[in-house]
C-alpha positions in Angstrom: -6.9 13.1 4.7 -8.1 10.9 6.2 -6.7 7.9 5.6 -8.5 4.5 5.7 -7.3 0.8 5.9 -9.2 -1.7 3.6 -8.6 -4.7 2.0 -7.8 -5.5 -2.2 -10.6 -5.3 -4.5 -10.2 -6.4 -8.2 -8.2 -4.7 -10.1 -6.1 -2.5 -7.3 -3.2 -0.8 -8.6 -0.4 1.5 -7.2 1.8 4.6 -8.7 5.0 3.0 -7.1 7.8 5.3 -5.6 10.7 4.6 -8.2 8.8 3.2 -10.7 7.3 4.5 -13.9 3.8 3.2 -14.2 1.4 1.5 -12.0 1.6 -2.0 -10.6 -1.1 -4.3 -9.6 -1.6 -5.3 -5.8 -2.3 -8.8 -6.8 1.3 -8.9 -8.7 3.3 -7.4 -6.2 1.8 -10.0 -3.2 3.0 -12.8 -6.2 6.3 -11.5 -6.2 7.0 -10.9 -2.4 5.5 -14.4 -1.5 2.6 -13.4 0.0 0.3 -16.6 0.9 -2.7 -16.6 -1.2 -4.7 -16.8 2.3 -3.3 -13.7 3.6 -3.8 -11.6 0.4 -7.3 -11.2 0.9 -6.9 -10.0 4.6 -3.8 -7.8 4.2 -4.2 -3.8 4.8 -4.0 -1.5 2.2 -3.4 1.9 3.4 -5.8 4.6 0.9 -6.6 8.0 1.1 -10.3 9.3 1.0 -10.4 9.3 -3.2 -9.2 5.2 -2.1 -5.6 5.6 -4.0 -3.3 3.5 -2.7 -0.8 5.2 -0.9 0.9 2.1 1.4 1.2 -1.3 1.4 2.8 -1.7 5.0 5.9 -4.0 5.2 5.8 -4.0 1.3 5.4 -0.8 -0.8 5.0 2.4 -0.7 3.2 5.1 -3.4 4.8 8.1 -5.2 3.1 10.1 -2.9 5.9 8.6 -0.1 8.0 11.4 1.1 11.6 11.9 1.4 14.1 10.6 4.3 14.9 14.8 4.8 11.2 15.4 4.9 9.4 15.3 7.8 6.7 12.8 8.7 3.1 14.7 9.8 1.7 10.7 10.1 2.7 7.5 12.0 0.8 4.6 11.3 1.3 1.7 13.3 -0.7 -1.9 12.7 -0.2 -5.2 14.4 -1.4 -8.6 13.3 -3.6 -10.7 15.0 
């Protein structure tokens, strides 16, 4: 805590639920189609040491919790 919403810098990576290893931002907005235009605005949700802990609507860190957990945080965003 807190938690902040930015936008990518260079070189942005993620500790992926599920996945052994890292991923870059800028790969995973390749992969899910993500317009090149909309990249550079979309929110990245980071903690206070800015580690990537959300990509809303796409991804979500090892840091995620469980479905039988409960949630202590709702985030809600809406586009413009």
């Amino acid at each position: 805590m807190p938690l902040y919403i930015r936008t990518i810098k260079e070189n942005d990576r993620i500790d992926l639920k599920g996945f052994n290893g890292t991923k870059k931002i800028n790969d995973i907005f390749v992969n899910s189609k993500i317009p090149l235009s909309e990249r550079k605005i979309y929110p990245i949700v980071v903690d206070s040491n800015d580690k990537i802990l959300w990509l809303p609507g796409l991804k979500k860190s090892k840091l995620d919790k469980t479905k039988d957990e409960k949630y202590d945080i709702i985030l809600k965003y809406e586009e413009e």
